[in-house]
C-alpha positions in Angstrom: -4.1 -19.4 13.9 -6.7 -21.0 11.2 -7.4 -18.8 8.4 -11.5 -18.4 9.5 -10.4 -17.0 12.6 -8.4 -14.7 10.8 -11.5 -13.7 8.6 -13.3 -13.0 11.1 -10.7 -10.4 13.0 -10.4 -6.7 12.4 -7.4 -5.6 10.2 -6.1 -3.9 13.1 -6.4 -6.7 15.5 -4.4 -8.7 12.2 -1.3 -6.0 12.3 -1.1 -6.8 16.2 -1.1 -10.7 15.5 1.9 -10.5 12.7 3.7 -8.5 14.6 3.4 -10.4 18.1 4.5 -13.9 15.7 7.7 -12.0 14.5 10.7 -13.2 16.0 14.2 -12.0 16.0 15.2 -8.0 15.6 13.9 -8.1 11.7 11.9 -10.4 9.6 12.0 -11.0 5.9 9.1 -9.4 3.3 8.6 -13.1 2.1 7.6 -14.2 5.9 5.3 -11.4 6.1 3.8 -12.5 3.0 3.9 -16.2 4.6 2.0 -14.9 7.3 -1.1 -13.2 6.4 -3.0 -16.4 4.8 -6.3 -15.1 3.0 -6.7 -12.0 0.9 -3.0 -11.4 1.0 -3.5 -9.3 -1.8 -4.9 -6.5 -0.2 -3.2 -7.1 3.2 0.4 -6.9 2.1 -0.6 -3.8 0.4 -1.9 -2.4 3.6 1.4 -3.6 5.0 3.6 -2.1 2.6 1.8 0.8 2.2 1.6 2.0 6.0 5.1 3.1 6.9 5.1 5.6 3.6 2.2 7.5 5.3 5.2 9.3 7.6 5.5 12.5 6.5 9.3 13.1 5.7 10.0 9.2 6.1 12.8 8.1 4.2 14.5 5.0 3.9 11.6 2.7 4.0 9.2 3.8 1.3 11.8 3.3 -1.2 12.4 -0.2 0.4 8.7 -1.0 0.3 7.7 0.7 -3.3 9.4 -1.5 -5.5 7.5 -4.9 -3.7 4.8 -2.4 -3.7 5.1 -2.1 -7.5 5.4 -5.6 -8.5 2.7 -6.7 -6.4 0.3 -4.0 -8.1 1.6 -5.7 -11.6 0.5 -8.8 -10.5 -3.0 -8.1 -9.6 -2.8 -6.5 -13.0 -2.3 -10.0 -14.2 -4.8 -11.5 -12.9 -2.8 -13.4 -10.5 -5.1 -15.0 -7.5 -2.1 -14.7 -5.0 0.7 -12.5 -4.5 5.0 -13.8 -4.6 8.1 -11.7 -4.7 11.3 -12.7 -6.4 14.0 -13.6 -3.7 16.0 -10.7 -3.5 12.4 -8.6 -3.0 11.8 -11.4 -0.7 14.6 -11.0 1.5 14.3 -7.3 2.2 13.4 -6.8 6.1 11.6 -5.0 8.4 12.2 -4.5 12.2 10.2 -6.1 14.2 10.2 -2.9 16.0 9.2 -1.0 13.5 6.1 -3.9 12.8 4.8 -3.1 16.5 5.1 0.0 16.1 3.6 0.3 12.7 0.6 -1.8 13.9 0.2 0.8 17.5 0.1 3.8 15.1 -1.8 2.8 12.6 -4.6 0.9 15.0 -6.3 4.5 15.0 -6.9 4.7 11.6 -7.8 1.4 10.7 -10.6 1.4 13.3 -12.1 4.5 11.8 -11.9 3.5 8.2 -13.2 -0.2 9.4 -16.2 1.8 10.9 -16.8 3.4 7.6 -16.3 0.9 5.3 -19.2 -2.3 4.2 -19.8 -4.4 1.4 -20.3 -1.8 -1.7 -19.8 -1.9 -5.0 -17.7 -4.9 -4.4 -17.1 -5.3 -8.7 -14.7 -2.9 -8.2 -12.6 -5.3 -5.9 -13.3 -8.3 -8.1 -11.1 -9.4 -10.9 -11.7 -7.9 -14.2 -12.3 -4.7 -12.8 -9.7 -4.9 -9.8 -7.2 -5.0 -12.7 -7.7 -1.4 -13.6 -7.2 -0.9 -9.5 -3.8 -2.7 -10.3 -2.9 -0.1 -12.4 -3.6 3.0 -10.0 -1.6 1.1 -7.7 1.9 1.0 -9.8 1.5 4.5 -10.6 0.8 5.3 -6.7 4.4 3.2 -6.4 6.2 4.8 -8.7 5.6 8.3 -6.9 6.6 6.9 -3.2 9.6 5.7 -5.1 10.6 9.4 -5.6 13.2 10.5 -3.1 11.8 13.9 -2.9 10.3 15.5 0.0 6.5 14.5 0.7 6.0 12.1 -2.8 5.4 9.1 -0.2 2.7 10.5 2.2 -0.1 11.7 0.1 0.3 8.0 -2.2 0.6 5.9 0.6 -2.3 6.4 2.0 -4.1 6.0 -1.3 -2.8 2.7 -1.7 -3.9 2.4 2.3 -7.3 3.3 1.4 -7.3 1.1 -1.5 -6.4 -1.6 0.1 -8.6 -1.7 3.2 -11.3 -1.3 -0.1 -10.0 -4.5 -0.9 -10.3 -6.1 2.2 -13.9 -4.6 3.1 -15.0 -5.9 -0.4 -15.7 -2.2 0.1 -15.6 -0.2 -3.9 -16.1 3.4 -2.8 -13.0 3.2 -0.9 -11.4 1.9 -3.5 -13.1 4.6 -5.5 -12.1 7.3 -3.0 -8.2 6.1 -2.7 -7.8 5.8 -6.6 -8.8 9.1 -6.5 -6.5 10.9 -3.9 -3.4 8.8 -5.6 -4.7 10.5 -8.9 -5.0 13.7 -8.0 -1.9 13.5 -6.6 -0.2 12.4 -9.7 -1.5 14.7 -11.7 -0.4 17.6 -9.2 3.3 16.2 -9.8 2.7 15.9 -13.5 1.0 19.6 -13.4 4.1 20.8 -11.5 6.9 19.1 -13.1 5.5 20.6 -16.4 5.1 23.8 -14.9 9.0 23.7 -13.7 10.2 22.8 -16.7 8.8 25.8 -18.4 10.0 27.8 -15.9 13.3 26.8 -16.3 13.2 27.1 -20.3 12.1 30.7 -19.9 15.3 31.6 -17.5 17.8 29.9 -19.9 16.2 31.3 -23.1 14.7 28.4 -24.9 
């Protein structure tokens, strides 16, 4: 399908479309990539970032942050479209689990579309969609954690973020930068927390 007629469909509708083109059981990161055309930027984000919305999921966020992560770097560098090395490339998803990712999320992506317009759209724009870049690896880093519940509450600050960046919409990408935020610093708040915990039962 041409790129303008991919413009002009809803992110939802886009989900359906990549995963009605996949063939076989499981198709490679890089032809998702290869896939989405225009803005693919935020798009694979949205991608990558849906599955670690699962509560409990695990398995696939840790397959998905590390792409996740080195996309973020790239939009860091100012980089106007997104690559993965090949062995980041060449990690699948079912094509399964893409239909079933784009049924699920459909839901959410309609109500966020219906929310979202043309605001503050600086924020999306490079320089200041650098800073964004930044959020983003520190949102990867915590789905990344093999711990109970550090994917959920980051993926869908990257989800948010990146539907931002689709809707040239910046108080989402406002409002997900947030969420991801707080949610770090909870971690950072807790870990620190623990850790004097601990060195007041051992004596130190």
């Amino acid at each position: 399908m041409a790129a303008g007629l991919h413009e002009n469909m809803a992110i939802s509708q886009r989900l359906h479309l990549l995963a009605s083109e996949a063939k076989g059981d499981a198709v490679e990161l890089n032809w998702v990539l290869s896939e989405l055309h225009e803005r693919a930027f935020g798009l694979f984000l949205l991608v990558l970032a849906l599955p670690c919305c699962i509560p409990f999921l695990y398995g696939i966020p840790q397959i998905v942050a590390l792409p996740l992560m080195f996309v973020s770097v790239q939009i860091v560098l100012g980089r106007k479209t997104p690559w993965l090395p090949k062995k980041l490339g060449a990690r699948t998803i079912s094509t399964e689990g893409l239909h079933n990712l784009a049924r699920r999320a459909e839901p959410w992506l309609v109500r966020i579309e219906a929310f979202s317009r043309p605001r503050l759209s600086v924020l999306t724009h490079s320089p200041a969609d650098r800073a964004v870049g930044l959020a983003l690896i520190l949102f990867s880093a915590s789905i990344m954690v093999p711990l109970p519940g550090t994917n959920t509450v980051p993926g869908f600050a990257v989800v948010i973020v990146s539907m931002g960046l689709l809707q040239r919409d910046g108080i989402l990408v406002i409002l997900g930068a947030i969420l991801g935020t707080a949610w770090i610093a909870t971690l950072v708040f807790a870990g620190v927390s623990l850790a004097s915990l601990i060195k007041g039962w051992i004596g130190l």
